[in-house]
Each structure stands twice: as C-alpha cells, then as structure tokens.
PQR file with spaces between the fields and no chain letter, atoms N, CA, C, O and H, PARSE charges and radii, in Angstrom:
ATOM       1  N    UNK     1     -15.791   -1.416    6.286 -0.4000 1.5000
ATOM       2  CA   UNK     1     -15.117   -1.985    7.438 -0.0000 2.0000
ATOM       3  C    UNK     1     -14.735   -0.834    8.371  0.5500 1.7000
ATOM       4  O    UNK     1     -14.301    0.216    7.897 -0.5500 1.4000
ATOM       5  N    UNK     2     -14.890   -1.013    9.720 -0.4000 1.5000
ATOM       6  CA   UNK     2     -14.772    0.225   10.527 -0.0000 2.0000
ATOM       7  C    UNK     2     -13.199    0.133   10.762  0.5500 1.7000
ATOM       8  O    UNK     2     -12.389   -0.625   10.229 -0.5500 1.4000
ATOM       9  H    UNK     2     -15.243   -1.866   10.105  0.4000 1.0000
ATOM      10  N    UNK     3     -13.015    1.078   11.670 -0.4000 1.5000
ATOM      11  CA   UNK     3     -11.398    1.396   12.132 -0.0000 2.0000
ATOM      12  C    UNK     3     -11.030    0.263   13.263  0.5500 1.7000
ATOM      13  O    UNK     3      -9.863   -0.075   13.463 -0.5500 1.4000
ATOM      14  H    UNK     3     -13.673    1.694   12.103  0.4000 1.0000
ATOM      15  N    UNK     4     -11.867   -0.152   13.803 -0.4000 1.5000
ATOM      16  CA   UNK     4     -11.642   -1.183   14.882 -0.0000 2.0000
ATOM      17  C    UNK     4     -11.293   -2.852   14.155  0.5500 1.7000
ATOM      18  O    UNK     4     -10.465   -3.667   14.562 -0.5500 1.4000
ATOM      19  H    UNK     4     -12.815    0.123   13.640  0.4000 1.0000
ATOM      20  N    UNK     5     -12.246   -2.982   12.962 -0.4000 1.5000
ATOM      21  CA   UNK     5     -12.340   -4.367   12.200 -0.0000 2.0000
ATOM      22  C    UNK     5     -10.822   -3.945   11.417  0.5500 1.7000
ATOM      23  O    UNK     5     -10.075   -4.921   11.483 -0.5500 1.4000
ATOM      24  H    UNK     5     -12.919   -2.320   12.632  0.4000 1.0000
ATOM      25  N    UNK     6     -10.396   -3.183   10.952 -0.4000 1.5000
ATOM      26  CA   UNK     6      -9.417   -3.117   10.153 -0.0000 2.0000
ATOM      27  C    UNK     6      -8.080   -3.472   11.437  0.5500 1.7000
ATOM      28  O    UNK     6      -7.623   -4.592   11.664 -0.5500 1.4000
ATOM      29  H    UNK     6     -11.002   -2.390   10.898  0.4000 1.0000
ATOM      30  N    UNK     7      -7.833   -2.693   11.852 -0.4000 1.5000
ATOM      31  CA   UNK     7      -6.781   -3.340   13.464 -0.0000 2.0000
ATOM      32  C    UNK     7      -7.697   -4.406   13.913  0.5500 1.7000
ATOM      33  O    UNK     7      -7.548   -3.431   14.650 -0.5500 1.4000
ATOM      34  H    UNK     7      -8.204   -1.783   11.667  0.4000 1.0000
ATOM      35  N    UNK     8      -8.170   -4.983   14.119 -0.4000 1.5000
ATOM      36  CA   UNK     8      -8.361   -7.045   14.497 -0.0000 2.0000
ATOM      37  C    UNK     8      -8.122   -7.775   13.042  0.5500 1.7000
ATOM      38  O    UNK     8      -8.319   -8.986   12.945 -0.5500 1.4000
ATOM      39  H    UNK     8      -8.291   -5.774   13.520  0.4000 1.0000
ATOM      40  N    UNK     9      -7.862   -7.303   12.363 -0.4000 1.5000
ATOM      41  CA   UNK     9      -7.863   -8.550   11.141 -0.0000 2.0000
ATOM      42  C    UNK     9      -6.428   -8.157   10.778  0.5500 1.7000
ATOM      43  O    UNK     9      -5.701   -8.885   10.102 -0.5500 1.4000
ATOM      44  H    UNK     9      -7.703   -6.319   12.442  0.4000 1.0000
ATOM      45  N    UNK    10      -6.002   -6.777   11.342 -0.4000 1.5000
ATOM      46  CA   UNK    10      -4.520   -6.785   11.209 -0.0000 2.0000
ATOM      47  C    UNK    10      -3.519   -7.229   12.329  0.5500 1.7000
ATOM      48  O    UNK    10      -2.289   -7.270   12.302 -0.5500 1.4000
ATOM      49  H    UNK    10      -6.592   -6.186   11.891  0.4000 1.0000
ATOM      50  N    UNK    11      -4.309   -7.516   13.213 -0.4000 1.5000
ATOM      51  CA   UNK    11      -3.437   -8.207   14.601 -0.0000 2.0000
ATOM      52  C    UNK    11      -3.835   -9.919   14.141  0.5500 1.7000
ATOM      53  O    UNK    11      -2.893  -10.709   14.197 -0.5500 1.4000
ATOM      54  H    UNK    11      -5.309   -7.483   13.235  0.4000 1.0000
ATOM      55  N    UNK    12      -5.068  -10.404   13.743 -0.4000 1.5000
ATOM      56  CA   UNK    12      -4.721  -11.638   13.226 -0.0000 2.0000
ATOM      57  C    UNK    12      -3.906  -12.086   12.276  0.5500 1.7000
ATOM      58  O    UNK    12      -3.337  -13.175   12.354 -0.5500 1.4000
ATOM      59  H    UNK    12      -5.834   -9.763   13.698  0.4000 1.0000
ATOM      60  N    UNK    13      -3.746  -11.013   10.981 -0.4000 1.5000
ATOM      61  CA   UNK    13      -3.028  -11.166   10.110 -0.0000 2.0000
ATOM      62  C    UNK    13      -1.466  -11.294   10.689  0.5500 1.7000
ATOM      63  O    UNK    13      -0.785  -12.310   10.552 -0.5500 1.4000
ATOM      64  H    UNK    13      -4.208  -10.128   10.917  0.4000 1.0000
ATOM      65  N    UNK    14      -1.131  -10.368   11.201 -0.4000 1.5000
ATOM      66  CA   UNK    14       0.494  -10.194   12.047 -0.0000 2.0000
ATOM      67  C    UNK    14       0.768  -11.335   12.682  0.5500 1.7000
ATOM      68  O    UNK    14       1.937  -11.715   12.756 -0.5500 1.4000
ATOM      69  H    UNK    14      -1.684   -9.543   11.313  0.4000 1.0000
ATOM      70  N    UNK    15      -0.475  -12.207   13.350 -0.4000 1.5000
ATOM      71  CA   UNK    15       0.386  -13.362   14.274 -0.0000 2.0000
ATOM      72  C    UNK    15       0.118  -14.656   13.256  0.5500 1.7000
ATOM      73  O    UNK    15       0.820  -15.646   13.046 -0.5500 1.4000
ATOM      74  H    UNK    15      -1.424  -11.898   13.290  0.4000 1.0000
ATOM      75  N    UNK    16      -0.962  -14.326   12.798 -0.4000 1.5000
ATOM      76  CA   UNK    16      -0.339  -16.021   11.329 -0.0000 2.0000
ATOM      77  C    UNK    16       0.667  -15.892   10.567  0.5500 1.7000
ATOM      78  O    UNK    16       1.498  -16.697   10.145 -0.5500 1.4000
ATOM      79  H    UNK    16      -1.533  -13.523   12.968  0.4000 1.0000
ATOM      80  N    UNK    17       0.469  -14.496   10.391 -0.4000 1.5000
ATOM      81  CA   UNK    17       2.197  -14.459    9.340 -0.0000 2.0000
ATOM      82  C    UNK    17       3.531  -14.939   10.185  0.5500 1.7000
ATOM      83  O    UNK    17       4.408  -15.743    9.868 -0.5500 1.4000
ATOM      84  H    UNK    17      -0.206  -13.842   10.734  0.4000 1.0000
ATOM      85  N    UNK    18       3.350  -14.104   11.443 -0.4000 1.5000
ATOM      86  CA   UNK    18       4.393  -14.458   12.221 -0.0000 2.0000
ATOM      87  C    UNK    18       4.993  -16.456   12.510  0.5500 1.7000
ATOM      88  O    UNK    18       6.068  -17.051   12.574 -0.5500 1.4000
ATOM      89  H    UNK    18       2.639  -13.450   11.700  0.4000 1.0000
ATOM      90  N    UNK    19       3.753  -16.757   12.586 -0.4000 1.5000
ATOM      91  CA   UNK    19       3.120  -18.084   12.984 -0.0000 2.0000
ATOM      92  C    UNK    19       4.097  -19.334   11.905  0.5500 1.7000
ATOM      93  O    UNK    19       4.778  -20.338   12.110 -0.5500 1.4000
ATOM      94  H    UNK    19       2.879  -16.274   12.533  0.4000 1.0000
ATOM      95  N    UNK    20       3.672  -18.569   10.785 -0.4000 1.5000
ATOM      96  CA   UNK    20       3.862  -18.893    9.398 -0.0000 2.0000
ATOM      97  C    UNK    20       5.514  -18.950    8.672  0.5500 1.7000
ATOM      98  O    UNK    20       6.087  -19.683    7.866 -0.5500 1.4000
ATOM      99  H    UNK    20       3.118  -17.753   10.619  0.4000 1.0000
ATOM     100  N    UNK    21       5.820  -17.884    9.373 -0.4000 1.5000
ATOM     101  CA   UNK    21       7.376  -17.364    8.866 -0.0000 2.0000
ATOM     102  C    UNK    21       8.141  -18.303   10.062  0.5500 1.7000
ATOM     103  O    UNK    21       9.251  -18.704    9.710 -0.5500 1.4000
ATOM     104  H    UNK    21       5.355  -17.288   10.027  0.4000 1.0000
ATOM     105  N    UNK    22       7.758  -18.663   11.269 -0.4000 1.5000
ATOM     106  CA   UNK    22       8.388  -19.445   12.413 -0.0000 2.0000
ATOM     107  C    UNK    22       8.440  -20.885   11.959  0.5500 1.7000
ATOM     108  O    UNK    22       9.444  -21.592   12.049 -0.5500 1.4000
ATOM     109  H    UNK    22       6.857  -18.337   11.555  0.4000 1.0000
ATOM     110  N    UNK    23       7.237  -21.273   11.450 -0.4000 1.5000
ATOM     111  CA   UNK    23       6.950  -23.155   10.640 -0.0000 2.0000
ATOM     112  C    UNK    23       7.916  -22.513    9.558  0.5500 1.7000
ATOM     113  O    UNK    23       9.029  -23.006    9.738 -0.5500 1.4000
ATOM     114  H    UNK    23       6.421  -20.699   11.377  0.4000 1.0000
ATOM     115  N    UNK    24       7.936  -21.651    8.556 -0.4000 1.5000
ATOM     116  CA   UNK    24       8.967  -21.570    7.839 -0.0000 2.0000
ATOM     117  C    UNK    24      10.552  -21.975    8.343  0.5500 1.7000
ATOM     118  O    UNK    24      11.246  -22.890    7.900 -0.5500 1.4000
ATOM     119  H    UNK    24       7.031  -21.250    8.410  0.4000 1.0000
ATOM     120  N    UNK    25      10.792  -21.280    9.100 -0.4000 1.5000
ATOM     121  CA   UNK    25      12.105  -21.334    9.710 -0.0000 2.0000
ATOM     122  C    UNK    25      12.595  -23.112   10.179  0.5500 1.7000
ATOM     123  O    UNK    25      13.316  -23.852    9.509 -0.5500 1.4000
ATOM     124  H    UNK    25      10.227  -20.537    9.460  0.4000 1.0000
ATOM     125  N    UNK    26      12.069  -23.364   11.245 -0.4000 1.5000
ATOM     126  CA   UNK    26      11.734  -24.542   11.724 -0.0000 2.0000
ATOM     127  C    UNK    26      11.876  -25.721   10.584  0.5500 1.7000
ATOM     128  O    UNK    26      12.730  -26.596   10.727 -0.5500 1.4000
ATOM     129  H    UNK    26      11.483  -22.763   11.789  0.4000 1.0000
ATOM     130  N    UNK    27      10.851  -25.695    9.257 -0.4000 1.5000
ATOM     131  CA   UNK    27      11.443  -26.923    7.757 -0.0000 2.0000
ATOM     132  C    UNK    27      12.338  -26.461    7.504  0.5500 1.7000
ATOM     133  O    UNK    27      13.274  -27.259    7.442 -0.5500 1.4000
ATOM     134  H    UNK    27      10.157  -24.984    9.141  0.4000 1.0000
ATOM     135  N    UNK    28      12.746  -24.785    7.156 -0.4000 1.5000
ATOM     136  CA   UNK    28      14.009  -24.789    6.398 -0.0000 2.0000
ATOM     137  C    UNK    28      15.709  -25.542    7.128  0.5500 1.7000
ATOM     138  O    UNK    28      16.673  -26.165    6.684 -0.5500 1.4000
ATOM     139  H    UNK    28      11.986  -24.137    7.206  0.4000 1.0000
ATOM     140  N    UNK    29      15.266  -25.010    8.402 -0.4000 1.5000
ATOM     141  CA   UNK    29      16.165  -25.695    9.115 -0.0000 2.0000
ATOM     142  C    UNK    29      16.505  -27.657    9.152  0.5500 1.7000
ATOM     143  O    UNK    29      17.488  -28.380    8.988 -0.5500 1.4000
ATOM     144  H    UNK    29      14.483  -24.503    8.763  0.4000 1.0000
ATOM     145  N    UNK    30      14.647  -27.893    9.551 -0.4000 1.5000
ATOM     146  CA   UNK    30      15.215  -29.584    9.326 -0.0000 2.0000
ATOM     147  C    UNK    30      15.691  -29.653    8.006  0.5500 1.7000
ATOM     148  O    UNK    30      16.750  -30.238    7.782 -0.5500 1.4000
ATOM     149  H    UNK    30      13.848  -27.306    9.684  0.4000 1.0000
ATOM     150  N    UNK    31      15.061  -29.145    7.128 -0.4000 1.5000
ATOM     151  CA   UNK    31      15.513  -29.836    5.606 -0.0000 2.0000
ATOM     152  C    UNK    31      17.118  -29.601    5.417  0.5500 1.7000
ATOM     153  O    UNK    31      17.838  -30.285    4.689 -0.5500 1.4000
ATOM     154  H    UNK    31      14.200  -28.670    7.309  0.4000 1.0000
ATOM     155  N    UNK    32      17.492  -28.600    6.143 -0.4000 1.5000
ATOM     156  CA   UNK    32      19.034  -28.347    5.885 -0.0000 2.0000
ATOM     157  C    UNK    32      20.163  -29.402    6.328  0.5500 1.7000
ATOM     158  O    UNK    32      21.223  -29.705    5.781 -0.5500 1.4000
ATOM     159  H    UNK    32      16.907  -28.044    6.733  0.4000 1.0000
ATOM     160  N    UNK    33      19.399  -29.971    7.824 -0.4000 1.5000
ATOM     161  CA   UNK    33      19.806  -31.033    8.080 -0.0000 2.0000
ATOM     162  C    UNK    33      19.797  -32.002    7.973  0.5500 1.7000
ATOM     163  O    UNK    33      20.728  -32.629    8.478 -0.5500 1.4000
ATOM     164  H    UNK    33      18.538  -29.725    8.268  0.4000 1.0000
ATOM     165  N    UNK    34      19.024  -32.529    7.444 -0.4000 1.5000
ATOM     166  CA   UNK    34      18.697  -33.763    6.501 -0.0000 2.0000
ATOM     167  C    UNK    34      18.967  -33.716    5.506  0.5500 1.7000
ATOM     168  O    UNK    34      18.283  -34.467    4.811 -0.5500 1.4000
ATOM     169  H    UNK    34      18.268  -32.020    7.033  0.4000 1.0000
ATOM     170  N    UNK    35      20.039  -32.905    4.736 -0.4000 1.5000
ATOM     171  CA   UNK    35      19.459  -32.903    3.397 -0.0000 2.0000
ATOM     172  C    UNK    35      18.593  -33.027    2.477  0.5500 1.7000
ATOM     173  O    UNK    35      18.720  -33.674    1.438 -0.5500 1.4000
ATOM     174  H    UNK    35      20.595  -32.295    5.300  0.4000 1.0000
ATOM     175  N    UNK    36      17.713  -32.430    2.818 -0.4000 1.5000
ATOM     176  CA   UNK    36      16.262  -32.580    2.030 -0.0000 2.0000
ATOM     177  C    UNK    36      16.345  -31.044    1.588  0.5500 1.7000
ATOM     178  O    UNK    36      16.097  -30.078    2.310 -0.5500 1.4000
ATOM     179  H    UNK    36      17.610  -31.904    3.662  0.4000 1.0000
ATOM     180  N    UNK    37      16.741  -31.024    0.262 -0.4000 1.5000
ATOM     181  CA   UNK    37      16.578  -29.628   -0.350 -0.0000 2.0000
ATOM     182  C    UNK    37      14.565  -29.562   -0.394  0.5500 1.7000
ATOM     183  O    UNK    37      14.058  -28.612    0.203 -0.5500 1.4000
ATOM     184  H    UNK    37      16.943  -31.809   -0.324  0.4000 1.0000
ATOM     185  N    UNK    38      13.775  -30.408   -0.981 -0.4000 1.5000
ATOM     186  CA   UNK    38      12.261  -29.820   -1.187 -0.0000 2.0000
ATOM     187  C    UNK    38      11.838  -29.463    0.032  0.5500 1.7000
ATOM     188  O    UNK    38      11.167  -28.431    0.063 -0.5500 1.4000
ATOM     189  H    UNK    38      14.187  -31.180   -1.466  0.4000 1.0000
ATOM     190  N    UNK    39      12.095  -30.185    1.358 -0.4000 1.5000
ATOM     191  CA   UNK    39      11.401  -29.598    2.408 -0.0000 2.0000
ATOM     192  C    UNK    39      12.452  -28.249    2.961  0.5500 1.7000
ATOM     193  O    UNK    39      12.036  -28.012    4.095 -0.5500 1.4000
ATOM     194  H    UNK    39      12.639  -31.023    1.333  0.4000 1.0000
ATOM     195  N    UNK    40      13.544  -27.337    2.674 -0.4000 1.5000
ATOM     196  CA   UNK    40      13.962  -26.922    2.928 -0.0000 2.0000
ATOM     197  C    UNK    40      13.610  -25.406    1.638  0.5500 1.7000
ATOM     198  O    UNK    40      14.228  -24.347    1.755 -0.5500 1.4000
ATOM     199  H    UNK    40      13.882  -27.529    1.753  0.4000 1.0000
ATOM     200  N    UNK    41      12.996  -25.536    0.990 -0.4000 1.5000
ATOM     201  CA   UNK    41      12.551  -24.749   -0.142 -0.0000 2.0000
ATOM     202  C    UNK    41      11.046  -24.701    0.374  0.5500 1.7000
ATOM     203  O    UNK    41      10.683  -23.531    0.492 -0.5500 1.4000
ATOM     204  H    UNK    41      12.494  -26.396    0.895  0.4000 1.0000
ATOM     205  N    UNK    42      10.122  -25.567    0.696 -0.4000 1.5000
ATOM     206  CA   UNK    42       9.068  -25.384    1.389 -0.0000 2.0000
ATOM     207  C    UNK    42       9.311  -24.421    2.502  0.5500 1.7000
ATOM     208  O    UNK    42       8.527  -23.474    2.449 -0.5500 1.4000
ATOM     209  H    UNK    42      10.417  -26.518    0.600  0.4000 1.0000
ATOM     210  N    UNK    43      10.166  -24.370    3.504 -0.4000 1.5000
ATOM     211  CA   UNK    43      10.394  -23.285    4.336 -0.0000 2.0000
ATOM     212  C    UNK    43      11.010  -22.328    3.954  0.5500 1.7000
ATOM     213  O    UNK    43      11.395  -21.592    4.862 -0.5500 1.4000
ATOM     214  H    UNK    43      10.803  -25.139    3.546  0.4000 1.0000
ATOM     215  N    UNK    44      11.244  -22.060    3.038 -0.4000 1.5000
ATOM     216  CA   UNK    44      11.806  -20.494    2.487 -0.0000 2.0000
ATOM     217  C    UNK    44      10.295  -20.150    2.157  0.5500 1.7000
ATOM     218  O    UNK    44       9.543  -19.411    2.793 -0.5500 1.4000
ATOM     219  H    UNK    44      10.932  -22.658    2.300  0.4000 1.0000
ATOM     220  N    UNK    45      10.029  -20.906    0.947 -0.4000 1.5000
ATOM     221  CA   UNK    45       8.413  -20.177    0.638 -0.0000 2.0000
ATOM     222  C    UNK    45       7.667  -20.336    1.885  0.5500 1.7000
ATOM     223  O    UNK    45       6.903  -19.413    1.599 -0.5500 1.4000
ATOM     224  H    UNK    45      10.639  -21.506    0.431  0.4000 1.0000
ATOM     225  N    UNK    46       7.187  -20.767    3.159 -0.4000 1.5000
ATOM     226  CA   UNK    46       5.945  -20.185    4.390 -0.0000 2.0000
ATOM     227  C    UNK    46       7.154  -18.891    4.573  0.5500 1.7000
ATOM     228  O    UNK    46       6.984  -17.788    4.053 -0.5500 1.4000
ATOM     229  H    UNK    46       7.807  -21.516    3.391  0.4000 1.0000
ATOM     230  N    UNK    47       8.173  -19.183    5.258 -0.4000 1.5000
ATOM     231  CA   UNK    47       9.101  -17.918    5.577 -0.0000 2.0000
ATOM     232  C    UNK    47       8.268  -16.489    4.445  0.5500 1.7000
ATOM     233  O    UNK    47       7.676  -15.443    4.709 -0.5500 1.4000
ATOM     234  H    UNK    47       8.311  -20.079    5.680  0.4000 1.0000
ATOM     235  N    UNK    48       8.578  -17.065    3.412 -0.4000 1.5000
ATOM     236  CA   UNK    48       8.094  -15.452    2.505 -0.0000 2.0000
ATOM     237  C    UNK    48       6.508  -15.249    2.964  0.5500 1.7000
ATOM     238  O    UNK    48       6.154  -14.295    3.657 -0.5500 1.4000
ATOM     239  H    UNK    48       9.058  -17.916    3.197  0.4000 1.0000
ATOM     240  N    UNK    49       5.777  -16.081    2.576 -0.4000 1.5000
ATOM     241  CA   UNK    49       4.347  -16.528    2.743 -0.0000 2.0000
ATOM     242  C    UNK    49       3.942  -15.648    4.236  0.5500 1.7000
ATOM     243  O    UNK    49       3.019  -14.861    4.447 -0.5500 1.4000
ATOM     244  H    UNK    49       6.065  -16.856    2.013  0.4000 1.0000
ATOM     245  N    UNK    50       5.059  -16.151    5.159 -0.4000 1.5000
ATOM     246  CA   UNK    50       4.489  -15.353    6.559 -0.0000 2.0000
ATOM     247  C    UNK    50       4.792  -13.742    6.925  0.5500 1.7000
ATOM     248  O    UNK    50       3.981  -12.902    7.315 -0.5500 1.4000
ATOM     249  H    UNK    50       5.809  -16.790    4.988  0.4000 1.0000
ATOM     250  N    UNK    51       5.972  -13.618    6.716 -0.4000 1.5000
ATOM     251  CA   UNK    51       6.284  -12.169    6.256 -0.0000 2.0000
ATOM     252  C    UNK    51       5.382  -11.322    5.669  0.5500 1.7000
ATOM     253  O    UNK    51       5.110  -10.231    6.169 -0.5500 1.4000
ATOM     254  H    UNK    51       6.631  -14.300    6.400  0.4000 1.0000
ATOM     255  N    UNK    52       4.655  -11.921    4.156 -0.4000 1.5000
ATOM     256  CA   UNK    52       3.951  -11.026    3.527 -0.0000 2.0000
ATOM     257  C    UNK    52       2.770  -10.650    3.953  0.5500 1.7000
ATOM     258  O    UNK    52       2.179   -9.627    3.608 -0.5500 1.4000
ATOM     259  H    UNK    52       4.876  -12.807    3.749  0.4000 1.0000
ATOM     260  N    UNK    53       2.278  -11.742    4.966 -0.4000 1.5000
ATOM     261  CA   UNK    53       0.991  -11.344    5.611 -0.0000 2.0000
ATOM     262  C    UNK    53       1.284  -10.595    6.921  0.5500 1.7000
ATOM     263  O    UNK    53       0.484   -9.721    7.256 -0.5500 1.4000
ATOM     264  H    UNK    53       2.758  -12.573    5.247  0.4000 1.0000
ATOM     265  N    UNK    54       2.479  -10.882    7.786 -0.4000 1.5000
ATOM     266  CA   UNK    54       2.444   -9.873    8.643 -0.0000 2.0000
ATOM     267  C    UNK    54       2.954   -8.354    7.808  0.5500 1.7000
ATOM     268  O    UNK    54       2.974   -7.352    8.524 -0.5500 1.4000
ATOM     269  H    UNK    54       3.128  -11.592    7.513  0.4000 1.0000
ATOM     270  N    UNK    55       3.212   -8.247    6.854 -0.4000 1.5000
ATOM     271  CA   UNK    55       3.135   -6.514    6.485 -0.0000 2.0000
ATOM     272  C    UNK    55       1.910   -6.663    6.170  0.5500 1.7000
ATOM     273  O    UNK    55       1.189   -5.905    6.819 -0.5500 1.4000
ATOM     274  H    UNK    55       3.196   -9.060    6.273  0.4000 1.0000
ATOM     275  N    UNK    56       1.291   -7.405    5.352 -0.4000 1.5000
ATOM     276  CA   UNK    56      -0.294   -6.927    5.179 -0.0000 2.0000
ATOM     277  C    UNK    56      -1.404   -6.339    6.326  0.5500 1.7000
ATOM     278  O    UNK    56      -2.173   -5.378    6.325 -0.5500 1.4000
ATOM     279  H    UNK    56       1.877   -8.021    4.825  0.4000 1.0000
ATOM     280  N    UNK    57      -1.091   -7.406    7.297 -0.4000 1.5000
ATOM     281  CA   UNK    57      -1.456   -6.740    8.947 -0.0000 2.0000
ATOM     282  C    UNK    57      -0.717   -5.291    9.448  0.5500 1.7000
ATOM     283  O    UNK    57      -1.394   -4.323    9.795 -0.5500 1.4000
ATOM     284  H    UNK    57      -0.466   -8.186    7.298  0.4000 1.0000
ATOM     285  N    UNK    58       0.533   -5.283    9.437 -0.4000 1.5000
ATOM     286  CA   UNK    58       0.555   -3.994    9.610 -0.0000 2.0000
ATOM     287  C    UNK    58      -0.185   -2.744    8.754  0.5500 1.7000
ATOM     288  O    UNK    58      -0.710   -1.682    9.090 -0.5500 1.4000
ATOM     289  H    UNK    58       1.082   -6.069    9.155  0.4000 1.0000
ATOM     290  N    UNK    59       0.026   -3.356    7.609 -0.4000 1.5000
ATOM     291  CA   UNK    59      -0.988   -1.816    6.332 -0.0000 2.0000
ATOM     292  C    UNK    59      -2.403   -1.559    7.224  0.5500 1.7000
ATOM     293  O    UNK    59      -2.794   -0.471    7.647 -0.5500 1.4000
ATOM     294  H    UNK    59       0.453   -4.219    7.337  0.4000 1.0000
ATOM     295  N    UNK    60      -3.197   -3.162    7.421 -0.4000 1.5000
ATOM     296  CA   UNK    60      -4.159   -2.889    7.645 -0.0000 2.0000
ATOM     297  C    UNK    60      -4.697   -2.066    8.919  0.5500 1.7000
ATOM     298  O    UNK    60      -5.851   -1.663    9.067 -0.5500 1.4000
ATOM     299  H    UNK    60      -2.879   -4.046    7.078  0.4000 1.0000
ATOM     300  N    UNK    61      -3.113   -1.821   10.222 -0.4000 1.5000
ATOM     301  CA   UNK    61      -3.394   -1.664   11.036 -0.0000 2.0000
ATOM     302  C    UNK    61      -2.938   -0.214   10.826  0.5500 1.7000
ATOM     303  O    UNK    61      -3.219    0.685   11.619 -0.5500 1.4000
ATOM     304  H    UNK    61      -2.176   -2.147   10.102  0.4000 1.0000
ATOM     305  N    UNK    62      -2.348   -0.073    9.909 -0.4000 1.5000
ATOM     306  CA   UNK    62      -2.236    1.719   10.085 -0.0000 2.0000
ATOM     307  C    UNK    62      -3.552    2.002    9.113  0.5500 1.7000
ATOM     308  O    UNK    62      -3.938    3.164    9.247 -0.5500 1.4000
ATOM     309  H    UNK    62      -2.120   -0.803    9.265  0.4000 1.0000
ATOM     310  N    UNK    63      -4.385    1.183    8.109 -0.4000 1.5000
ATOM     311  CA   UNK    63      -5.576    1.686    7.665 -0.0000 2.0000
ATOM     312  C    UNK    63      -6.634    2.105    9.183  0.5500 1.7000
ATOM     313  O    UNK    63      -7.189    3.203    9.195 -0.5500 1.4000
ATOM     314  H    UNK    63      -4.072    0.240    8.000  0.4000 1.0000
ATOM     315  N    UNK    64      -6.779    1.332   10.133 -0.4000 1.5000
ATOM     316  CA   UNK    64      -7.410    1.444   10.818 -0.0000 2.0000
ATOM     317  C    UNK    64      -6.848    2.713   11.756  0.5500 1.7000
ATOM     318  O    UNK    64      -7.527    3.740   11.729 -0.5500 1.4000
ATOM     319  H    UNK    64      -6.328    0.440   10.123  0.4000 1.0000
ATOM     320  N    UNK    65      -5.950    2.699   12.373 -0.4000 1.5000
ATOM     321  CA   UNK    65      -5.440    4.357   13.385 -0.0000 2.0000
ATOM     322  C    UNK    65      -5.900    5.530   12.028  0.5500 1.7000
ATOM     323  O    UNK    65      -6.531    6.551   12.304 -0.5500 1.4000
ATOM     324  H    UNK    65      -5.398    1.866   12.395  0.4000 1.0000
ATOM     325  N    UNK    66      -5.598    5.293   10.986 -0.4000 1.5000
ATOM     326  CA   UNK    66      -5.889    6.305   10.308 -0.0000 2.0000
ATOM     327  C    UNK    66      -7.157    6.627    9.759  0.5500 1.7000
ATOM     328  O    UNK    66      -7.412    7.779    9.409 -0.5500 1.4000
ATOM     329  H    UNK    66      -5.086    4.464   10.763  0.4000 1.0000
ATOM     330  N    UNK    67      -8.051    5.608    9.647 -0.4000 1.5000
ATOM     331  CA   UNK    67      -9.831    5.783    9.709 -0.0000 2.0000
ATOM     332  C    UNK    67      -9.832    6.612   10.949  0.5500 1.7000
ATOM     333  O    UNK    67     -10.284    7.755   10.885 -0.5500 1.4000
ATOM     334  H    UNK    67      -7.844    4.672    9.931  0.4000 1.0000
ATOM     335  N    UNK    68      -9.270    6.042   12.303 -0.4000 1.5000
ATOM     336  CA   UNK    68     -10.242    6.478   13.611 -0.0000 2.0000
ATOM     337  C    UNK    68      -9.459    7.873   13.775  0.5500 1.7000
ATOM     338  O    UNK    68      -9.809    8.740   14.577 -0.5500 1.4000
ATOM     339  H    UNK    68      -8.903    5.114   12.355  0.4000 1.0000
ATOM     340  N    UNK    69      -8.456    7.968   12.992 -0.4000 1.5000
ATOM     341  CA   UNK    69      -7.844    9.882   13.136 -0.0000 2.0000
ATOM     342  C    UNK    69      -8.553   10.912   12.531  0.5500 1.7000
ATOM     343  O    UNK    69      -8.482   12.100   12.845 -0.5500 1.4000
ATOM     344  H    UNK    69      -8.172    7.264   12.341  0.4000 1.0000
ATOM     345  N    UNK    70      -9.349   10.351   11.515 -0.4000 1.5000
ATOM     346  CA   UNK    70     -10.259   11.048   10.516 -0.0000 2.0000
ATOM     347  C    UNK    70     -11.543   11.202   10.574  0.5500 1.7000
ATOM     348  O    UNK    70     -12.197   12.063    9.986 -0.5500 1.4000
ATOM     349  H    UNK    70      -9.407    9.386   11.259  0.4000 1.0000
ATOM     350  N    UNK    71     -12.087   10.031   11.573 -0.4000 1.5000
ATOM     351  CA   UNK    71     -13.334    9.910   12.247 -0.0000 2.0000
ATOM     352  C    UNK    71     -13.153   10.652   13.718  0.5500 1.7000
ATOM     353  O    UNK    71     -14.230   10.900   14.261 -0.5500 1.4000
ATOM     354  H    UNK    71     -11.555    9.332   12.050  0.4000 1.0000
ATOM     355  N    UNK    72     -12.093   11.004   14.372 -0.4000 1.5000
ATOM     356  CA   UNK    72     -11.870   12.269   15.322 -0.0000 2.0000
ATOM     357  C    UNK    72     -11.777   13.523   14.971  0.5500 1.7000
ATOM     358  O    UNK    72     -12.087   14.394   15.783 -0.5500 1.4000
ATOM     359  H    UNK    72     -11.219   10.803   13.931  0.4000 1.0000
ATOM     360  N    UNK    73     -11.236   13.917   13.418 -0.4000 1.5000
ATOM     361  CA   UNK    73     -11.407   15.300   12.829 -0.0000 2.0000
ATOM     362  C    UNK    73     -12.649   15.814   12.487  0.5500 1.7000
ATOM     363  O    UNK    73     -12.902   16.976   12.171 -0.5500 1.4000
ATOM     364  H    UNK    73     -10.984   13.209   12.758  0.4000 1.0000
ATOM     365  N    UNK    74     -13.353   14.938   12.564 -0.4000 1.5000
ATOM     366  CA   UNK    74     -14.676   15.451   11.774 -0.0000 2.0000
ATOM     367  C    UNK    74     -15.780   15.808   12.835  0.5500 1.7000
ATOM     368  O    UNK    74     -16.879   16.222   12.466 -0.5500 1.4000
ATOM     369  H    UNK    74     -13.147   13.994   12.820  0.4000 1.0000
C-alpha cells in the first residue's frame, strides 16, 4: 500500500468513526430519555466502535506521512 492509499483509508476511517461515535451519542442520549437502558448501551458500544476506528485512521495516517518521509530520504 503506498503512502497516499494509507492517508485515504485513514481520512475514511476518521470520518466513519467520527460518523459512528455521533449515531453513538445521539441512541445513548434517546435511550436515556426514554428509558430504554438496551438502546442506550447500543450507543455506548457505536460511541466505542467509532472512536476506535477514528484512532485506527489516525495510525494509518501517520503510517502514510511516514512512508512518504522515507520515500524522500532515499
């Protein structure tokens, strides 16, 4: 995977997670108000779920600056 594919799959990764952790927020909230503890536990887990993929996007996006820093040293 080049340095360019690694930053685009980490800028997609960053905005579904983001995407993901926001629908999180959003059930945890209705369920709080409704009292609906399962749909309010469903939005804690996307909340984690989205988080973990936007750090995964970031890793992937410092894999990529750091391919194309190493592909400029050489």
């Amino acid at each position: 995977m080049t340095d360019k594919n690694w930053t685009e799959k980490g800028i997609a990764d960053s905005v579904k997670g983001k995407a993901k952790d926001l629908k999180g927020k959003i059930k945890d909230a209705a369920g709080d108000l409704t009292g609906d503890r399962s749909l309010q536990a469903e939005g804690k887990l996307d909340q984690l779920k989205g988080k973990v993929q936007d750090t995964l996007g970031k890793v992937e996006r410092k894999i990529g600056k750091r391919t194309d820093d190493v592909d400029r040293d050489r």
